[in-house]
C-alpha positions as CSV (number, residue, x, y, z in Angstrom):
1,X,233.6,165.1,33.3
2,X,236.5,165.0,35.7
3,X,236.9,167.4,38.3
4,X,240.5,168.6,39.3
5,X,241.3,170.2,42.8
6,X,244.2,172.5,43.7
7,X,246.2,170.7,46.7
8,X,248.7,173.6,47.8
9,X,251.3,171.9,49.9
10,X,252.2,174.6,52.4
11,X,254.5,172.0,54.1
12,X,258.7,172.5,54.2
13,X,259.7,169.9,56.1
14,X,259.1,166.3,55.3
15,X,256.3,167.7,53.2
16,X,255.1,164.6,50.9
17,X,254.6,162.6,53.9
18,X,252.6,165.1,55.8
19,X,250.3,166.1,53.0
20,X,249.6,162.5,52.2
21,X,246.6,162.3,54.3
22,X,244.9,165.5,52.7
23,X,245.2,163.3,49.5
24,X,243.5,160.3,51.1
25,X,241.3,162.5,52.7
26,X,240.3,164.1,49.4
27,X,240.0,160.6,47.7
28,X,238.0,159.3,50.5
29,X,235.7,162.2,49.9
30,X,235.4,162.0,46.1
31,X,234.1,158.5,46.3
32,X,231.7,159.1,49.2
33,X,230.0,161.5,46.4
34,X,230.7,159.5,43.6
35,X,232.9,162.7,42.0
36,X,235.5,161.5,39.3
37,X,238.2,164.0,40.8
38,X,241.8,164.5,39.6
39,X,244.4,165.9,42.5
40,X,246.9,168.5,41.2
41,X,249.3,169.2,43.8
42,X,251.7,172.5,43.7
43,X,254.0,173.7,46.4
44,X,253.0,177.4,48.0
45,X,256.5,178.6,46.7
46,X,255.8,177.3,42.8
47,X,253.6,179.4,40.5
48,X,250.3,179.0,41.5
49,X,248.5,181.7,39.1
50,X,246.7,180.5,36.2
51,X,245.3,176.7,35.8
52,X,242.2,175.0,35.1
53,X,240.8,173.9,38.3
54,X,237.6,173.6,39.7
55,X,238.2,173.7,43.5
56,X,241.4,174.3,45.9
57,X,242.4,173.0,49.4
58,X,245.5,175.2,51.1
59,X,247.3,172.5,53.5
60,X,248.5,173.4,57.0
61,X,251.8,174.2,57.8
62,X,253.9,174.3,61.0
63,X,254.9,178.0,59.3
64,X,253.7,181.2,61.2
65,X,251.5,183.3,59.1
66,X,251.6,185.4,62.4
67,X,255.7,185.6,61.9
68,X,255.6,186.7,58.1
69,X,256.6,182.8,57.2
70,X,254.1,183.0,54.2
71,X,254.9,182.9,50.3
72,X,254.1,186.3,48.7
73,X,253.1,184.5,45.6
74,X,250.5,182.8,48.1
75,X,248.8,185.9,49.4
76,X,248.9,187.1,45.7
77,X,247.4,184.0,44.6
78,X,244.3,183.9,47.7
79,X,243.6,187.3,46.1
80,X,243.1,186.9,42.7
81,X,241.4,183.0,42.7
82,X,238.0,182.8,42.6
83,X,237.6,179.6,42.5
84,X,236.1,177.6,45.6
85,X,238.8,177.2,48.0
86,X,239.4,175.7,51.7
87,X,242.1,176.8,53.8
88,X,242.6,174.5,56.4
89,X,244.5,175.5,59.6
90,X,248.2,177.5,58.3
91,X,245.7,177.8,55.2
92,X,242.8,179.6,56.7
93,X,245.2,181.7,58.5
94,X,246.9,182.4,55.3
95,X,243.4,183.3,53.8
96,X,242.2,185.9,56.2
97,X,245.8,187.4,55.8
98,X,245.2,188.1,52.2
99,X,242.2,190.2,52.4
100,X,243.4,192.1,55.7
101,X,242.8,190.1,59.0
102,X,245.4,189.7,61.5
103,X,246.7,186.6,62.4
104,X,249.3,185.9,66.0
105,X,250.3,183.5,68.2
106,X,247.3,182.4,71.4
107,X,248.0,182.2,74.8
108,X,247.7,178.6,74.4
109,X,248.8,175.5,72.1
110,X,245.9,173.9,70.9
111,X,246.5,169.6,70.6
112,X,244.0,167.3,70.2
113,X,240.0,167.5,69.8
114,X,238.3,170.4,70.5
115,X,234.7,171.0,70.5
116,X,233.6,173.7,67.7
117,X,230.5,175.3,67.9
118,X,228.5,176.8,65.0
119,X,227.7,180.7,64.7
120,X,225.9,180.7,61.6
121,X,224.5,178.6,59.0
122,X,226.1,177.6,56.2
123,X,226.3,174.9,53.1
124,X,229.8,173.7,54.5
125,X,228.0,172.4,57.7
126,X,225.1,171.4,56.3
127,X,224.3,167.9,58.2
128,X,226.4,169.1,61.4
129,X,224.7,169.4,64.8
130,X,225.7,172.8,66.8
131,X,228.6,171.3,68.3
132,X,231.3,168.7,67.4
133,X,234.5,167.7,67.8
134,X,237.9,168.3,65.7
135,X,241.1,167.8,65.6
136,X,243.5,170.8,66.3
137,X,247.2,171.2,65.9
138,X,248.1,175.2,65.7
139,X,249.9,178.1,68.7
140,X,248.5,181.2,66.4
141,X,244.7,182.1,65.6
142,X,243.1,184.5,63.7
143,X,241.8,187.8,65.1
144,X,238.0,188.2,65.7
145,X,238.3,192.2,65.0
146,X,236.7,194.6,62.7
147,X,239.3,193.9,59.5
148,X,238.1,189.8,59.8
149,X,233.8,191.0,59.9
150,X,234.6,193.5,57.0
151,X,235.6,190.6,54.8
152,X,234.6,187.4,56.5
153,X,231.5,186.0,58.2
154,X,232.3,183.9,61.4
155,X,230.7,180.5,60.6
156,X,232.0,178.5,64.0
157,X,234.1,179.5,66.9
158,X,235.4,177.5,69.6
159,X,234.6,177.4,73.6
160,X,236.6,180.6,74.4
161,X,235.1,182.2,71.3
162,X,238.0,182.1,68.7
163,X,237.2,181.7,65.5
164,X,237.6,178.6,63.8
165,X,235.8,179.0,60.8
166,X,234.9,181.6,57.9
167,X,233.0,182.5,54.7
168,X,233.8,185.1,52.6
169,X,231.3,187.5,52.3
170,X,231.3,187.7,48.7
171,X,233.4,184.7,47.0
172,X,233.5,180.5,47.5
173,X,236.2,180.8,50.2
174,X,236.1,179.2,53.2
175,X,239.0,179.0,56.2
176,X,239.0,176.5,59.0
177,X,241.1,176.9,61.7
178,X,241.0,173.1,62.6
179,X,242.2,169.6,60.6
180,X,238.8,167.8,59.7
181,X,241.6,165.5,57.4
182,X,242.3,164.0,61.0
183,X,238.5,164.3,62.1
184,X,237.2,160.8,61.2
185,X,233.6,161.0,59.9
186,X,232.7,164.8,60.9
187,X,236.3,165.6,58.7
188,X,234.6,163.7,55.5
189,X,231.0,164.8,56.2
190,X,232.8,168.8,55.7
191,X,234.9,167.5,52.5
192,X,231.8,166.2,51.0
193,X,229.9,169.9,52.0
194,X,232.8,171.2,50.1
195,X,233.5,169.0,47.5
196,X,229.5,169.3,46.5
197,X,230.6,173.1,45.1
198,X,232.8,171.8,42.5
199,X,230.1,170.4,40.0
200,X,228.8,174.1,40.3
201,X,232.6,175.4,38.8
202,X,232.1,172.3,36.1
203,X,228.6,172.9,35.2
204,X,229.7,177.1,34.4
205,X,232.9,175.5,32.8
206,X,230.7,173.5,30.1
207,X,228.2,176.3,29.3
């Protein structure tokens, strides 16, 4: 059976080009597992509810979830899937937005590779040593406050201790604040951690 993944383009400007590399990134991944995988790509501002997927990635987005630049329809969405989903970067943000977190702007601009370092164990790192490098683009961050823990379980946080990745507590979500689709090999090595819950949507679709 084919697998088909949710790519929400969260891009406005010049938006097919900058979400191409999610879809090679994505591709990349699927044959690295040997996953037959169909890519269904929506904008954030289309009707998202409803649909047959297995598994969803939420692009980035040089929007400020921080400023209110986020689709209702998106938040709306993020709360009713429960589907396994990655938010990646604008994405993550955009996650931890819809079930109460606070997300604003950092003192600094964050360019280039960073090193993340992991806070707790989890599936999506499985394979990962305690610290890596990643590739971050992003001025806002997500708050590591009482509203984030309620809902969220820090997974990885970077040198000065922000948070740059999540877990749900309760459902298949997952938020990173950085792009592992511009990571090289540790980006795949996390797709394929990912990627490796879908056959668990399939086998509960075919039952």
């Amino acid at each position: 059976m084919t697998a088909r993944l949710l790519l929400i383009n969260c891009y406005r400007e010049n938006a097919e080009k900058k979400i191409e590399p999610y879809r090679e990134w994505i591709q990349a991944g699927a044959r690295d597992l040997g996953l037959k995988l169909e890519i269904l790509a929506k904008f954030d501002h289309e009707p998202l509810a409803g649909g047959d997927d297995d598994g969803l990635i939420v692009s980035g987005s040089r929007q400020m979830v921080g400023r209110g630049q986020i689709e209702a329809g998106l938040i709306d969405f993020l709360r009713t899937n429960r589907r396994p989903l990655l938010g990646i970067c604008y994405g993550h943000q955009a996650l931890v937005r819809a079930f109460g977190g606070s997300v604003g702007k950092d003192a600094a601009t964050h360019r280039g590779d960073e090193t993340i370092h992991l806070e707790a164990p989890d599936a999506l790192f499985a394979g990962f040593p305690a610290s890596f490098p990643m590739s971050e683009s992003h001025e806002e961050i997500v708050a590591r406050d009482e509203a984030l823990e309620k809902e969220f379980l820090v997974l990885a946080a970077g040198d000065s201790g922000r948070v740059e990745a999540v877990r749900h507590r309760d459902l298949p979500f997952y938020g990173v604040q950085f792009h592992p689709e511009r990571s090289g090999d540790p980006g795949r090595r996390l797709l394929a951690n990912f990627l490796g819950l879908i056959p668990q949507t399939l086998s509960r679709r075919v039952r």
